[in-house]
Backbone bond lengths (Angstrom), bond angles and torsions (degrees), N, CA, C in turn:
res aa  C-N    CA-C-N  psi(-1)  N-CA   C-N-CA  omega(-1)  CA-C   N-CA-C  phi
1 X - - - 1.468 - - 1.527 109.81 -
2 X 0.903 107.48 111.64 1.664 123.39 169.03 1.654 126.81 -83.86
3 X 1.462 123.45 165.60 1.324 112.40 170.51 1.612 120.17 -88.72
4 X 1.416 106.34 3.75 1.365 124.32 167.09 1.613 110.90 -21.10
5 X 1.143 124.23 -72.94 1.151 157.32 -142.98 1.909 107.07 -128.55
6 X 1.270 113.54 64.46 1.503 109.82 -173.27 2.010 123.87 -51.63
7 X 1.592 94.08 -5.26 1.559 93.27 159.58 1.489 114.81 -149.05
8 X 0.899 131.77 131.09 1.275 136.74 157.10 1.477 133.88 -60.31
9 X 1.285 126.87 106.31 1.446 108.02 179.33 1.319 102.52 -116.69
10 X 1.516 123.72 125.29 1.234 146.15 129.62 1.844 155.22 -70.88
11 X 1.462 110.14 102.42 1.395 107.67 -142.78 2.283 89.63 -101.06
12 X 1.385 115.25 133.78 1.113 117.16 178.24 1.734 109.18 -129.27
13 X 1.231 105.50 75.18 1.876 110.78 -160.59 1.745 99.20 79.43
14 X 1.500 94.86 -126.77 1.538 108.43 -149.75 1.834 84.67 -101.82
15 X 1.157 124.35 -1.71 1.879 115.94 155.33 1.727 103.86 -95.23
16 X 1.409 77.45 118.85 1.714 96.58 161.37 1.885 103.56 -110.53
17 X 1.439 117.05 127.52 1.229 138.36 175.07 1.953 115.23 -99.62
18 X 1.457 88.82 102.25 1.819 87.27 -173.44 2.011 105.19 -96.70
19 X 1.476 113.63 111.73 1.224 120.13 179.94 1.263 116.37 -87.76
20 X 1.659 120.72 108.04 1.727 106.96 166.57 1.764 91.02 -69.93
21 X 2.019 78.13 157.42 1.544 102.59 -150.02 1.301 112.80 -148.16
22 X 1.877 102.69 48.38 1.109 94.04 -168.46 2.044 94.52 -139.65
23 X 1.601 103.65 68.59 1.673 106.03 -151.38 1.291 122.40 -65.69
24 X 1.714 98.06 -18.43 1.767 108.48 -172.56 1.546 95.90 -73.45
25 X 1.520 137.50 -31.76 0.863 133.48 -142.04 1.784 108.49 -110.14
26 X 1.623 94.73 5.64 1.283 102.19 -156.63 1.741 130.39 69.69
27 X 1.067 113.87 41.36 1.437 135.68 -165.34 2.082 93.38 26.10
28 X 1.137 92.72 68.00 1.768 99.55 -168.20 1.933 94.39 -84.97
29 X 1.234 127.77 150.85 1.476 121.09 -144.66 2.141 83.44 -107.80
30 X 1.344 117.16 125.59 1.346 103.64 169.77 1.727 91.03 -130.85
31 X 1.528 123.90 -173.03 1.025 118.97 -167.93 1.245 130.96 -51.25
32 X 2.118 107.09 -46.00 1.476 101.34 -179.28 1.461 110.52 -80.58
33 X 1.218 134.09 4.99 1.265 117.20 168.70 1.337 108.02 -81.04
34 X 1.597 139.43 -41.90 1.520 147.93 178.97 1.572 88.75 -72.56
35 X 1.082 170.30 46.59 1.114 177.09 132.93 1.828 97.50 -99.73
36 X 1.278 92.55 -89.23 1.261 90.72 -168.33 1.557 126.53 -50.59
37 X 1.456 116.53 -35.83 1.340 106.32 177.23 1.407 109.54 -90.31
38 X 1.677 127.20 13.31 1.641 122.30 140.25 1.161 119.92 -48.85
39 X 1.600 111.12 -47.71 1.355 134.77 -158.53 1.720 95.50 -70.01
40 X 1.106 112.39 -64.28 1.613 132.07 168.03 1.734 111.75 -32.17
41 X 1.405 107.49 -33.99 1.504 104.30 -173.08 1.232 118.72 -83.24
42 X 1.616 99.39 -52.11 1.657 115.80 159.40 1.416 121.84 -24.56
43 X 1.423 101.63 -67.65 1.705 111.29 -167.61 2.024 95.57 -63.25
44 X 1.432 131.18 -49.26 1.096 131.93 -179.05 1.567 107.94 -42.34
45 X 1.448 111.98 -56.25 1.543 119.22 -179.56 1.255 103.72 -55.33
46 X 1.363 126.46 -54.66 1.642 115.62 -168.16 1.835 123.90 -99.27
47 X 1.270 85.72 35.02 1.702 96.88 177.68 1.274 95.54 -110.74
48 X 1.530 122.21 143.40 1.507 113.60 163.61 1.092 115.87 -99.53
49 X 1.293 124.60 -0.90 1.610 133.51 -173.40 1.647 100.41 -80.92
50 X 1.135 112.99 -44.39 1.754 115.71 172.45 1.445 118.42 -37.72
51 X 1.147 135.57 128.37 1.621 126.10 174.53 1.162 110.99 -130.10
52 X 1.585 125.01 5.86 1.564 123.29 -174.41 1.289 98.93 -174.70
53 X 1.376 127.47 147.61 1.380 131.00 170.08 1.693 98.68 -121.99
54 X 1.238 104.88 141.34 1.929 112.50 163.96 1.471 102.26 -110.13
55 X 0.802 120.52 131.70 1.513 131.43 160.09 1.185 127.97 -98.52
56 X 1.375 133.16 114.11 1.661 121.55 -163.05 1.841 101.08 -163.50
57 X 1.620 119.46 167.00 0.868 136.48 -162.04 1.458 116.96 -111.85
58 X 1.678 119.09 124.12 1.331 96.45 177.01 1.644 103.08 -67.29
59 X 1.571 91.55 -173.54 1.535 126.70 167.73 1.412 93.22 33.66
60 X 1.533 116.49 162.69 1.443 133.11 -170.72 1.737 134.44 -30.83
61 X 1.698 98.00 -12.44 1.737 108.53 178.18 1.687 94.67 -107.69
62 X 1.173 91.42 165.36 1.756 114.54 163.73 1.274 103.74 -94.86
63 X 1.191 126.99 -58.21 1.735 114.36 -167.96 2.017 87.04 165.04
64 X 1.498 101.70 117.62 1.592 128.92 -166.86 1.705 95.79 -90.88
65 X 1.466 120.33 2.42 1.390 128.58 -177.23 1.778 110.37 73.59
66 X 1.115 92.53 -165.30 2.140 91.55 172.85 1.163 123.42 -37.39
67 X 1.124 99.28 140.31 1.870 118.68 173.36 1.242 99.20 -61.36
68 X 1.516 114.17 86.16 1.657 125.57 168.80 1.847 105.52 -54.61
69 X 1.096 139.31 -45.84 1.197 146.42 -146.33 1.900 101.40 -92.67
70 X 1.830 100.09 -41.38 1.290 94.90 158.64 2.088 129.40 -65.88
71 X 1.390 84.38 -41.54 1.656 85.22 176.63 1.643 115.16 -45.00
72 X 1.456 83.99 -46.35 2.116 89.31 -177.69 1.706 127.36 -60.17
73 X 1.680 97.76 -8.98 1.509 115.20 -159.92 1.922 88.97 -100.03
74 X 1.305 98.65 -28.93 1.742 98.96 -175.19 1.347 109.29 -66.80
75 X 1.419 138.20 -43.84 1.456 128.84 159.98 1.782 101.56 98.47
76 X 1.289 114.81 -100.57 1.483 120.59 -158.41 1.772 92.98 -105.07
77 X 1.176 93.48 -17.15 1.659 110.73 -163.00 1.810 111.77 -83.97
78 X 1.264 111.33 -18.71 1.402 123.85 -169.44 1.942 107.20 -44.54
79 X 1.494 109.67 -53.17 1.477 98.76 173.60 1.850 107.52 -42.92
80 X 1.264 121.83 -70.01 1.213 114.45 -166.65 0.882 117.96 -43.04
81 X 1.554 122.98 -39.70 1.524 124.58 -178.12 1.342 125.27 -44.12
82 X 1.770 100.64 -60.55 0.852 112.70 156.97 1.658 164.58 -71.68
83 X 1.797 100.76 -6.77 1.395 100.57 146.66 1.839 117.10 -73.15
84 X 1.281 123.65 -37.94 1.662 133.73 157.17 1.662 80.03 -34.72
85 X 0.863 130.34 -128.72 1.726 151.30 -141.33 1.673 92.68 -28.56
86 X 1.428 130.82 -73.91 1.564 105.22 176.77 1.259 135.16 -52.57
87 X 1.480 125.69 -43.42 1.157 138.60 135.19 1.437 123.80 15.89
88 X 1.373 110.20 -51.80 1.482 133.46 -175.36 1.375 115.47 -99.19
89 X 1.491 108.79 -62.62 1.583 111.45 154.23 1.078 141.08 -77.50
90 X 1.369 127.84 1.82 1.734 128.49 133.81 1.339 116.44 -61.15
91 X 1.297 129.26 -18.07 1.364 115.62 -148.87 2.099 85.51 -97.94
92 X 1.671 92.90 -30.37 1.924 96.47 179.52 1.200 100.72 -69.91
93 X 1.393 130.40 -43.30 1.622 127.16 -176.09 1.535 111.77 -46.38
94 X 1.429 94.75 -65.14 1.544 106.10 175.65 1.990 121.33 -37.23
95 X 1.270 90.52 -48.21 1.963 110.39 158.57 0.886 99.92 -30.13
96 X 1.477 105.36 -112.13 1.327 142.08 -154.23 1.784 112.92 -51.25
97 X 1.318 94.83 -15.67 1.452 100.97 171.40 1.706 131.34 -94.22
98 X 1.607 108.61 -14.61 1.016 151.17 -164.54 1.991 121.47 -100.58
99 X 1.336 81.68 -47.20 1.492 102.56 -170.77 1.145 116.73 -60.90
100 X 1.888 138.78 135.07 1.414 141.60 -146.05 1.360 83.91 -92.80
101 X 1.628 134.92 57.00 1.762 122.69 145.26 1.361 102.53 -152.82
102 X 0.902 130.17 -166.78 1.624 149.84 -169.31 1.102 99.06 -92.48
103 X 1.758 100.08 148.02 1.385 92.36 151.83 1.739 111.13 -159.61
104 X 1.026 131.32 114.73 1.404 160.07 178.11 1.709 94.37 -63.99
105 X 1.657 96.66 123.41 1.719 121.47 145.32 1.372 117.50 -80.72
106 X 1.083 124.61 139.68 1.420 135.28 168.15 1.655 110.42 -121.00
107 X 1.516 113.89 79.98 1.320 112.53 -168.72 1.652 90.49 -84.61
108 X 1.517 116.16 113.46 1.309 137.79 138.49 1.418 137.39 -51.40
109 X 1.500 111.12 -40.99 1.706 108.82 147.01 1.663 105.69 -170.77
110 X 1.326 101.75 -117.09 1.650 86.38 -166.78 1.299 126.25 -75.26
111 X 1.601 113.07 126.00 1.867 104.27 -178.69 1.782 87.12 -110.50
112 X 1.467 114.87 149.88 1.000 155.72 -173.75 1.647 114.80 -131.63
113 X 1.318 114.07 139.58 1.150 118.36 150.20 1.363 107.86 65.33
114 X 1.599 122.98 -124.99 1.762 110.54 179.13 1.475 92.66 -90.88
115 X 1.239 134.43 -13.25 1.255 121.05 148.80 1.839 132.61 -36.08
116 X 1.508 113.88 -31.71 1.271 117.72 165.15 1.685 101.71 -81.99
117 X 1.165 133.05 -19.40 1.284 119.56 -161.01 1.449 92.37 -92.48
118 X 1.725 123.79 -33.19 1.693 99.91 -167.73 1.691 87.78 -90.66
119 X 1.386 138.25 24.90 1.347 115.15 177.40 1.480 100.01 -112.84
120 X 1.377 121.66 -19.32 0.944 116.34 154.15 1.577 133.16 -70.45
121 X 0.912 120.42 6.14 1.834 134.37 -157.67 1.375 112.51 -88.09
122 X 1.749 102.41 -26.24 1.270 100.63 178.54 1.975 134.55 -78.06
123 X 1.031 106.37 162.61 1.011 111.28 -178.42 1.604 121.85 -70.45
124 X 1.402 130.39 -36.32 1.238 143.45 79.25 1.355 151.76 -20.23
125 X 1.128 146.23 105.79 1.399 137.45 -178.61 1.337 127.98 -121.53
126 X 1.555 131.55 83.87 1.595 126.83 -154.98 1.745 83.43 -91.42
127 X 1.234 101.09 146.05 1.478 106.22 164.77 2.050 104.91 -145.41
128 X 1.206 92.00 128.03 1.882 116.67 156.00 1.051 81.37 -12.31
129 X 1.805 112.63 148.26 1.589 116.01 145.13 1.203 103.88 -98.58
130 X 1.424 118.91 26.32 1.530 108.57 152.90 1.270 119.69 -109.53
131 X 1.610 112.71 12.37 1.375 127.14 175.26 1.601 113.02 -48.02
132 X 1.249 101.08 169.07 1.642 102.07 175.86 1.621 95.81 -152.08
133 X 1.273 129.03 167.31 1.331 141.93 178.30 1.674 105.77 -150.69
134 X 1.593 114.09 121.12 1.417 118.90 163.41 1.794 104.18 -146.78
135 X 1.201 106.46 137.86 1.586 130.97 157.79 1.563 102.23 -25.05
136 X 1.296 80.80 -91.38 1.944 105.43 -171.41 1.054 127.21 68.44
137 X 1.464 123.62 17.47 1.911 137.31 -171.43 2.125 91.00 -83.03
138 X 1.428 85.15 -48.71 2.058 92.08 167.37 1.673 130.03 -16.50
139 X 1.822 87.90 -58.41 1.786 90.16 -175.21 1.378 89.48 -95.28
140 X 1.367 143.52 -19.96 1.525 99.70 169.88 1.529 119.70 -107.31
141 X 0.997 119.48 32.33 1.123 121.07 169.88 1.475 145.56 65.42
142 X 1.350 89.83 42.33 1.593 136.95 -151.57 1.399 116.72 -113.09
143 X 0.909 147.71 139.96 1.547 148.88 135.49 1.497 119.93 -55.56
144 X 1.672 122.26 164.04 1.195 100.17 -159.89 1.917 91.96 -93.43
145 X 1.194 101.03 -169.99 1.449 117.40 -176.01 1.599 119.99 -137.54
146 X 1.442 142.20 -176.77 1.069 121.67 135.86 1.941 107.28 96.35
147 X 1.558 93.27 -25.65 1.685 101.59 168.99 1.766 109.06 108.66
148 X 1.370 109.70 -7.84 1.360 122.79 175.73 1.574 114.97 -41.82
149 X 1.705 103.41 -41.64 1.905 88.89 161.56 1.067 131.21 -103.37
150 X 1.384 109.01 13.08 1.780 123.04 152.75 1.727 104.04 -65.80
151 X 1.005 111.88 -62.16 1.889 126.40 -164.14 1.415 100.58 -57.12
152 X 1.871 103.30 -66.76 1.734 92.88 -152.51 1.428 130.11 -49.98
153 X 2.005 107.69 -44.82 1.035 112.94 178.38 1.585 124.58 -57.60
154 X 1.753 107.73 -4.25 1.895 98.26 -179.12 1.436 92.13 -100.91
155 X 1.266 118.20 -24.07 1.755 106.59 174.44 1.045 125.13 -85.52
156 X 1.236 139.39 10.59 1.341 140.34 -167.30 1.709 116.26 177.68
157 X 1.092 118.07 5.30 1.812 131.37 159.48 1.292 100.98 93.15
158 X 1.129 126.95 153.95 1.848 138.30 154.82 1.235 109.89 -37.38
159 X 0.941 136.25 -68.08 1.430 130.21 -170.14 1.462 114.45 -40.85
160 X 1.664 104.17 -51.83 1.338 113.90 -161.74 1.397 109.11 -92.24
161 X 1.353 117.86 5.31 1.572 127.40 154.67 1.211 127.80 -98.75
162 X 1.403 109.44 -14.66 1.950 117.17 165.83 1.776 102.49 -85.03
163 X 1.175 123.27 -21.03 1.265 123.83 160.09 1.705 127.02 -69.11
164 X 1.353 104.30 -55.45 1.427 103.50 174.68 1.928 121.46 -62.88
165 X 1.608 93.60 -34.13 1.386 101.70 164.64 1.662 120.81 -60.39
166 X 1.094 109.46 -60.19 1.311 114.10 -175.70 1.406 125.57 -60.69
167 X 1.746 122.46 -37.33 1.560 119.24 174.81 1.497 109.46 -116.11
168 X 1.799 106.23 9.39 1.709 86.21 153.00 0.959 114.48 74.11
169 X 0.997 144.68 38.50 1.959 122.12 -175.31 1.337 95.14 -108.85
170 X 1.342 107.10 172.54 1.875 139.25 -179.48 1.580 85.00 -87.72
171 X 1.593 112.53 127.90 1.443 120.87 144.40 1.136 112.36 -91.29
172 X 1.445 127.60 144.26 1.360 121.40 143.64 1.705 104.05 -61.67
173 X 1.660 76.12 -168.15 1.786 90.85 -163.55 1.809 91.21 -87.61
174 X 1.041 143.83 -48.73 1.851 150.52 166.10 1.559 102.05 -40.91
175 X 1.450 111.17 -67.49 1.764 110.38 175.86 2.161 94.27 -40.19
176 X 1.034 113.30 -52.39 1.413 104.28 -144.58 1.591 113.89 -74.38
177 X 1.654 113.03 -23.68 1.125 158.35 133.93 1.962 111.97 -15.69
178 X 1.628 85.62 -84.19 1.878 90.52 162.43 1.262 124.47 -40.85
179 X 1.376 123.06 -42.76 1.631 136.84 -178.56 0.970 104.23 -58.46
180 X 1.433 118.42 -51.38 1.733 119.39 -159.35 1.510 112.55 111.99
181 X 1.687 110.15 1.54 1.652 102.21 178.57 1.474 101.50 -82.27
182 X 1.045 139.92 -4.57 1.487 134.42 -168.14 1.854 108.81 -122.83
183 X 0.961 107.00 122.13 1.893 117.22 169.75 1.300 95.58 -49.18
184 X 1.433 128.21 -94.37 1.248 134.16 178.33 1.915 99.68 -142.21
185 X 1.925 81.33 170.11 2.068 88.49 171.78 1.466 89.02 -118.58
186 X 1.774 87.61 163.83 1.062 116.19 -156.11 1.809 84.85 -135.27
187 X 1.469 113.85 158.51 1.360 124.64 -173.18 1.319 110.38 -63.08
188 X 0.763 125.06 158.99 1.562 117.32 -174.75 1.571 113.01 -83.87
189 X 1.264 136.84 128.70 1.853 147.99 -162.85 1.764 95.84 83.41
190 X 0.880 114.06 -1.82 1.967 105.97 169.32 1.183 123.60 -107.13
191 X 1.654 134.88 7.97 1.468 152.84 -174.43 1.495 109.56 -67.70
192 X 1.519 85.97 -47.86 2.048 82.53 -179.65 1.211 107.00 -65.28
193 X 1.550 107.54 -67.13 1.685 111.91 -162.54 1.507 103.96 -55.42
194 X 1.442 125.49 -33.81 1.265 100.13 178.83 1.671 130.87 -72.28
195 X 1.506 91.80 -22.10 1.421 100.82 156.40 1.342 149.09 -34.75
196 X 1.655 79.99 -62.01 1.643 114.42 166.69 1.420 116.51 -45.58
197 X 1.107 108.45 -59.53 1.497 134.38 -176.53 1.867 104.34 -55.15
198 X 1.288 99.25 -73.78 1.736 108.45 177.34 1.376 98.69 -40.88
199 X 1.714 124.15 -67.07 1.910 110.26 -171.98 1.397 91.22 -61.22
200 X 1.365 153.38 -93.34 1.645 127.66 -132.74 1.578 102.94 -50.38
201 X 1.713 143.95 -38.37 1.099 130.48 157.72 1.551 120.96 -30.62
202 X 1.342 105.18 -50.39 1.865 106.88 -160.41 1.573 89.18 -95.37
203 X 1.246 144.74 -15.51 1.212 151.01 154.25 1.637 109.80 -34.77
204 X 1.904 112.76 -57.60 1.466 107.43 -174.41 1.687 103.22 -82.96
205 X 1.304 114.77 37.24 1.791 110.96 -178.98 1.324 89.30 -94.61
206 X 1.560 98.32 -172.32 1.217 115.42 174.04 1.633 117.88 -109.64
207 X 1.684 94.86 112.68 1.717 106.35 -135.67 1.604 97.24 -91.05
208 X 1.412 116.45 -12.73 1.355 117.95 -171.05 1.669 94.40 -77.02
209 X 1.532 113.32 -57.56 1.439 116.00 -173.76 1.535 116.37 -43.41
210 X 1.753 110.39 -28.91 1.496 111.65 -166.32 1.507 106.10 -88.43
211 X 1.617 106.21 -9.96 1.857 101.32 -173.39 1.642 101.40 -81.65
212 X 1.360 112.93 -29.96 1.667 111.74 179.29 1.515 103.59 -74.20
213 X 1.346 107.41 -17.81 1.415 103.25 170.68 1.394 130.72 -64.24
214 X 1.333 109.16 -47.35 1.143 120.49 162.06 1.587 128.36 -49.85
215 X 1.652 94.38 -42.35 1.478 93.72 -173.56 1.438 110.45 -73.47
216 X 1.104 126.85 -29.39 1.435 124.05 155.01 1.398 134.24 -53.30
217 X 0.904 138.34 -56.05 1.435 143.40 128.65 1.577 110.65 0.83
218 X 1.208 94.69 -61.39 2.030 89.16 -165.36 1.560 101.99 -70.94
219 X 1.390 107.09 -35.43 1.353 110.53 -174.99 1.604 124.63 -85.00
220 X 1.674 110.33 9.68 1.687 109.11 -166.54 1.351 92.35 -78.21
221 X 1.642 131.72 -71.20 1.399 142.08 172.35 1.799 107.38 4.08
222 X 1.234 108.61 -55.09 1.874 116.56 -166.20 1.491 94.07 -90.88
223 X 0.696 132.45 4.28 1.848 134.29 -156.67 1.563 100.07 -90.09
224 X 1.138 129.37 146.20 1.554 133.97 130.48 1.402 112.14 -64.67
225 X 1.278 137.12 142.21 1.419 118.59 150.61 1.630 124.95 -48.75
226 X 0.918 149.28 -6.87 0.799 155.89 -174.41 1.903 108.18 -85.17
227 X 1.194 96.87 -78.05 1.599 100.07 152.23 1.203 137.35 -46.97
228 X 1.076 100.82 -38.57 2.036 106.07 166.01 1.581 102.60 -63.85
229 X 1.032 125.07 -59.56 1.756 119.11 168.43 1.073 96.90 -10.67
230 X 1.906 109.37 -94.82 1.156 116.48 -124.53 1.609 109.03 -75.87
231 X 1.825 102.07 -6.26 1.625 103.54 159.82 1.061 146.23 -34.80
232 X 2.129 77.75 -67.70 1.665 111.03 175.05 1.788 98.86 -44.75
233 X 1.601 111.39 -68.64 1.544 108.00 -176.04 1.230 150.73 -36.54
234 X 1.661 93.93 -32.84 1.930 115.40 156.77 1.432 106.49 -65.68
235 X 1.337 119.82 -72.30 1.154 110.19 -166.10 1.510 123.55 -56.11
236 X 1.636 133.36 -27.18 0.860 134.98 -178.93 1.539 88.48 -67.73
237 X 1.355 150.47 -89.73 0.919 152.87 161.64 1.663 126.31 36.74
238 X 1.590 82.87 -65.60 1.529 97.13 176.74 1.115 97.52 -108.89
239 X 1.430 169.43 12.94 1.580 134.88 103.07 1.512 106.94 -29.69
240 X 1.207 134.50 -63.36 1.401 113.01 176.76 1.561 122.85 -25.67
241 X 1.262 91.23 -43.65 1.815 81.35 176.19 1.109 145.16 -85.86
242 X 1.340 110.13 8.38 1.324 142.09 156.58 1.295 127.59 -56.42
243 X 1.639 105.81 142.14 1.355 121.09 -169.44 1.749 96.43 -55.75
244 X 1.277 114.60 -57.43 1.512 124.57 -164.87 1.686 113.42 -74.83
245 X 0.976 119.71 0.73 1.314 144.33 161.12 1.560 110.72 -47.71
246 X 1.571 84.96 -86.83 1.549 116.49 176.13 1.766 107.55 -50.22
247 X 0.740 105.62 -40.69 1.477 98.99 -176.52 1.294 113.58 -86.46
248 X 1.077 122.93 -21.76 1.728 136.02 168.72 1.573 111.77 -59.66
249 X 1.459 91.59 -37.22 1.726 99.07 -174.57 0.864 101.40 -80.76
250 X 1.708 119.74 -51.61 1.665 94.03 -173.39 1.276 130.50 -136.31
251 X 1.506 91.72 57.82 1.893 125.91 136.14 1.332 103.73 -70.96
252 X 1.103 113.04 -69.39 1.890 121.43 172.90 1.446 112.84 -11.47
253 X 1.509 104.76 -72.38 1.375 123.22 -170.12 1.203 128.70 -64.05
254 X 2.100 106.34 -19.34 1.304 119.15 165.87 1.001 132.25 -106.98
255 X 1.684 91.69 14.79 1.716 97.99 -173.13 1.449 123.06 62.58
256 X 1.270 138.23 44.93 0.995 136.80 165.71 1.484 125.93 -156.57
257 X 1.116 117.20 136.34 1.794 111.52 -176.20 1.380 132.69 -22.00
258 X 1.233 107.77 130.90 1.629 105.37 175.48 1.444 120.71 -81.95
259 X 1.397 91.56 126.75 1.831 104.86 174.01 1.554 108.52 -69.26
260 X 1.284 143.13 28.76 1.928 140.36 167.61 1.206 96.00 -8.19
261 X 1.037 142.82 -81.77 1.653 142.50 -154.34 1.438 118.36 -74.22
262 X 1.297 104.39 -2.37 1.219 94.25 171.94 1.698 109.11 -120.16
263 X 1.080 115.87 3.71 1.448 130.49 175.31 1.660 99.38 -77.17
264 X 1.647 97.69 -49.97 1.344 91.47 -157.96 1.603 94.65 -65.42
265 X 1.631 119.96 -57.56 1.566 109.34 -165.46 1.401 113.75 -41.01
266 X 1.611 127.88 -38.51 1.187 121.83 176.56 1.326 111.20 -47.79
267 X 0.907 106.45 -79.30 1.955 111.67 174.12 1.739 113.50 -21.72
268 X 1.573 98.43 -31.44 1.531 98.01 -174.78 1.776 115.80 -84.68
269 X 1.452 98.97 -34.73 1.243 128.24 -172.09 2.011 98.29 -68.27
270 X 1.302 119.67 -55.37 1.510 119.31 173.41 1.477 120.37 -55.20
């Protein structure tokens, strides 16, 4: 894996696997990589053949956050840079966070910076137990980016995100685990494949039901209860009308496994 190509995308059926791909550098995030894995999110969201995304890092890091070395090269210019550089990777956050399928982190080792924010992003999150997790906006004198103070405070409370923000520390991958930023760890060289493995599992679900899932989810936090109801009630609604619906029900009724993927291609195929 080279920096040729700052992401890799790999499609295995209905899991597509998007690799930052940038290892010498610590898969460190500079424009065409936040470009490209916008570009990467987009096409994931508007494919229906997609049923799961993995997200993961070549070579020994997950993603060291911004191209520190580029920021220093920008000079007077660094604001511009840097609305350009979120610009691109808000617009993938917004994706990948958004998009009617799953999508699984495979933290491989240390994420940093918006590197903790896209390893946290997932819906799932297996991380190395040789993983590590740090902020790091602290030593350079930065604010965070990437959605990290959107996320932490729903995974782990205000308090305990004005703390982690403020003194910065290195988690291990178990500390990060205890918090609640981590699903589970996985041995260290088994993160992908188990990854892999978990999306083609959550791949044969029923992927339409899990995208309203999501969208509920992001949206309970701002909600009244009251409004969250009558959400929940639309959206259940129209999963009813779904190809994978129907077939969910009545697999049920016949006792026997649901074909999801093949409901949906029909639906695609008419």
């Amino acid at each position: 894996m080279t920096d040729e190509n700052p992401l890799l995308i790999e499609r295995q059926g209905p899991v597509v696997r998007l690799i930052l791909n940038r290892p010498q550098a610590g898969n460190a995030i500079n424009v065409e990589m936040a470009k490209a894995l916008m570009d990467a999110a987009i096409d994931c969201d508007e494919d229906p053949g997609v049923r799961c995304v993995v997200l993961t890092g070549a070579g020994r890091m997950f993603c060291v956050g911004g191209d520190v070395k580029l920021f220093a090269s920008a000079g007077e210019r660094i604001p511009h840079l840097l609305k350009e550089l979120t610009s691109y990777l808000h617009s993938a956050v917004s994706r990948l966070a958004r998009m009617q399928k799953p999508l699984i982190t495979a933290v491989n080792g240390p994420a940093a910076g918006a590197g903790f924010s896209l390893a946290l992003l997932g819906d799932i999150v297996l991380a190395s137990d040789g993983a590590s997790f740090t902020l790091a906006y602290g030593k350079l004198g930065l604010s965070p980016d990437g959605g990290s103070t959107w996320l932490l405070p729903r995974l782990i409370g205000l308090r305990r995100a004005q703390e982690l923000m403020l003194t910065d520390p290195t988690l291990s991958a178990a500390q990060a685990a205890d918090l609640g930023l981590v699903t589970c760890l996985v041995p260290a060289g088994e993160v992908e494949a188990q990854a892999v493995a978990l999306a083609e599992t959550v791949a044969r679900g029923g992927i339409q039901a899990w995208g309203r899932t999501r969208e509920l989810l992001l949206g309970a936090y701002g909600a009244s209860l009251e409004s969250h109801l009558e959400a929940e009630a639309r959206s259940i609604a129209l999963a009813g009308r779904g190809a994978e619906s129907r077939e969910g029900i009545a697999a049920f009724v016949e006792r026997r496994a649901a074909d999801f993927i093949a409901a949906a291609a029909a639906k695609i195929d008419a």
